[in-house]
SEMI-541899 format. One record per residue (C-alpha): x, y, z; residue in one letter; residue number from 1. Coordinates in pm, 1 decimal. Layout:
! SEMI-541899
rec X=X; Y=Y; Z=Z; res=A; n=NUM
...
***
This chain:
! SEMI-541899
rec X=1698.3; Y=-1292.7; Z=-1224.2; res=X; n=1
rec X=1894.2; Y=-1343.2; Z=-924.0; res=X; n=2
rec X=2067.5; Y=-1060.7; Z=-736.8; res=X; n=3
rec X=2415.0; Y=-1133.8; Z=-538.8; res=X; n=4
rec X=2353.9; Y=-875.6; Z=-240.4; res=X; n=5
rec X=2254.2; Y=-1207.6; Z=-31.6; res=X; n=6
rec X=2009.2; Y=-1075.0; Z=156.4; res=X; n=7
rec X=1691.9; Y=-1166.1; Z=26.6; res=X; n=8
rec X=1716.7; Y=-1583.6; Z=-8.2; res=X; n=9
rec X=1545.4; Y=-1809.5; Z=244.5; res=X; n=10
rec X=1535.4; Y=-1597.1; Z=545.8; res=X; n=11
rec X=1537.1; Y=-1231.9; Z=431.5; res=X; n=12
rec X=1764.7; Y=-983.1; Z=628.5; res=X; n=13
rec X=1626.2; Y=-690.1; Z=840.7; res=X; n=14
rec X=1721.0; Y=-445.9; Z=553.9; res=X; n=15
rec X=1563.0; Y=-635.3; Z=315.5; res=X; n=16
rec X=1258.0; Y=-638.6; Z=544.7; res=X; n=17
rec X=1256.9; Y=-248.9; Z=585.7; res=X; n=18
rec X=1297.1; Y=-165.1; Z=247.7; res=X; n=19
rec X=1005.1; Y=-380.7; Z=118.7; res=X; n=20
rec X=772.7; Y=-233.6; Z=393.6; res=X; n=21
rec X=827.6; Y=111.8; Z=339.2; res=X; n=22
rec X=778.3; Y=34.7; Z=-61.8; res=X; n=23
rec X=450.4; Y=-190.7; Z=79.8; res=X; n=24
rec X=312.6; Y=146.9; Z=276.5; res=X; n=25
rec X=375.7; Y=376.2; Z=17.3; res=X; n=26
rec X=244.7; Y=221.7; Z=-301.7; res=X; n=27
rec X=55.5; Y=-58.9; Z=-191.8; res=X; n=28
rec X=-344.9; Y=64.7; Z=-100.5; res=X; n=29
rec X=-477.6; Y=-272.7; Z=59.2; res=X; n=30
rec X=-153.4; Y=-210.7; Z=336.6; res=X; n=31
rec X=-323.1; Y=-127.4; Z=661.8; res=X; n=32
rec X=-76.3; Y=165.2; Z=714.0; res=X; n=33
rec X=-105.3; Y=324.7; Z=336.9; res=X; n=34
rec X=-337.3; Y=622.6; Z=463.3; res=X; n=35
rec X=-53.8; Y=734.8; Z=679.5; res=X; n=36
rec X=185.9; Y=663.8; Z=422.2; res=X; n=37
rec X=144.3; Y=668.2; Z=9.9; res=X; n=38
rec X=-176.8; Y=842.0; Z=144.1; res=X; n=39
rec X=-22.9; Y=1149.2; Z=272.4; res=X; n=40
rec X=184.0; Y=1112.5; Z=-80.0; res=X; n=41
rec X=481.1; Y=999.7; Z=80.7; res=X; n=42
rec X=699.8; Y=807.7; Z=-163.3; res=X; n=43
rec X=1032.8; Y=635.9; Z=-156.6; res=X; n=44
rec X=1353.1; Y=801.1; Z=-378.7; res=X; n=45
rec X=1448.6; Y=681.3; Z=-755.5; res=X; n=46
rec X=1758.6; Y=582.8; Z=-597.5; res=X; n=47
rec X=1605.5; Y=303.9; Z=-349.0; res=X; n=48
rec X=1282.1; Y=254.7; Z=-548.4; res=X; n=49
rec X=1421.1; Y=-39.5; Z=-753.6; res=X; n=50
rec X=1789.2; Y=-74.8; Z=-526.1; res=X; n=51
rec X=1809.0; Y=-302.1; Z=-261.9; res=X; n=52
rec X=2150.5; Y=-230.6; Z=-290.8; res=X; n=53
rec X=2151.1; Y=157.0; Z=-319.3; res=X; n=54
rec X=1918.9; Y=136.4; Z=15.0; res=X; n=55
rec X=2183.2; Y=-86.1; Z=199.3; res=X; n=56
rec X=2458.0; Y=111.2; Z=109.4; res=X; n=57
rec X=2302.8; Y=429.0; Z=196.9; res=X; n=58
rec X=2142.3; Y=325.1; Z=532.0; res=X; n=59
rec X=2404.4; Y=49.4; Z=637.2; res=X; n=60
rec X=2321.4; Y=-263.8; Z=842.9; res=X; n=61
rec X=2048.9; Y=-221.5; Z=1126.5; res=X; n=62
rec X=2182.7; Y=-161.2; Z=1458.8; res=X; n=63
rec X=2010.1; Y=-394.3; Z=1648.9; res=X; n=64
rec X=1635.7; Y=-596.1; Z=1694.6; res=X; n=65
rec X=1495.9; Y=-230.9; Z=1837.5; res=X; n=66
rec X=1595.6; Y=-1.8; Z=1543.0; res=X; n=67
rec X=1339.5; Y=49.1; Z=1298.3; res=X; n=68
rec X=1358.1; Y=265.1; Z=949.1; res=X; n=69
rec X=1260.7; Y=649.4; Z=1030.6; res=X; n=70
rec X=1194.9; Y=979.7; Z=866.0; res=X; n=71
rec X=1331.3; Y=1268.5; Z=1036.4; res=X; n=72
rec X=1116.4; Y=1468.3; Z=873.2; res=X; n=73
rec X=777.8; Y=1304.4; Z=928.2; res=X; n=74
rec X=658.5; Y=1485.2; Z=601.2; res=X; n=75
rec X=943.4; Y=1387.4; Z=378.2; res=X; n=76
rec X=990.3; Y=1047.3; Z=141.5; res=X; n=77
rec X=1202.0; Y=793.6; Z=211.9; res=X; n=78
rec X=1552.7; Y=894.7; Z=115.3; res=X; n=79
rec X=1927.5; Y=920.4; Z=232.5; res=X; n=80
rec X=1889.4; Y=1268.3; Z=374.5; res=X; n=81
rec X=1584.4; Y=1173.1; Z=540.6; res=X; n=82
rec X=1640.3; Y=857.2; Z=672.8; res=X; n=83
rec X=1793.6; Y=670.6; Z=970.9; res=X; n=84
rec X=1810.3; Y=374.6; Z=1200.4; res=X; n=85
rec X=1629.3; Y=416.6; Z=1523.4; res=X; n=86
rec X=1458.5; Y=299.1; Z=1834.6; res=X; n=87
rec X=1141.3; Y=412.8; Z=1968.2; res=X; n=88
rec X=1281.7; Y=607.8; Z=2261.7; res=X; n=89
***
């Protein structure tokens, strides 16, 4: 079926990008970063699991080219209390 968030047809947004890798790392094994990832047991929330929407509402439109997805708490899953836009430095 075909979802109206716009994101993902023909060239797929930066959001869209994020939140299929960080599903890729944690639940995919043949990803080359899963033993850092779904691994370690790191997962992603119900809430964004199945929710390109609920993910894009929750972590808002990336900054700029040099943000990337993070986990403040290195430990924790992917979720709105743990997440946030940022650059390497």
């Amino acid at each position: 079926y075909n979802k109206t968030h716009g994101h993902s047809a023909g060239k797929r947004s930066p959001e869209y990008m994020a939140w299929g890798n960080i599903k890729t790392r944690c639940f995919n094994p043949a990803h080359d970063r899963f033993e850092y990832y779904g691994a370690r047991g790191i997962t992603v929330c119900d809430r964004w699991l199945n929710s390109f929407e609920n993910f894009l509402a929750d972590m808002g439109p990336k900054p700029s080219q040099r943000h990337s997805i993070d986990r403040i708490d290195v430990n924790g899953n992917y979720e709105p209390g743990n997440c946030r836009w940022a650059t390497a430095k």
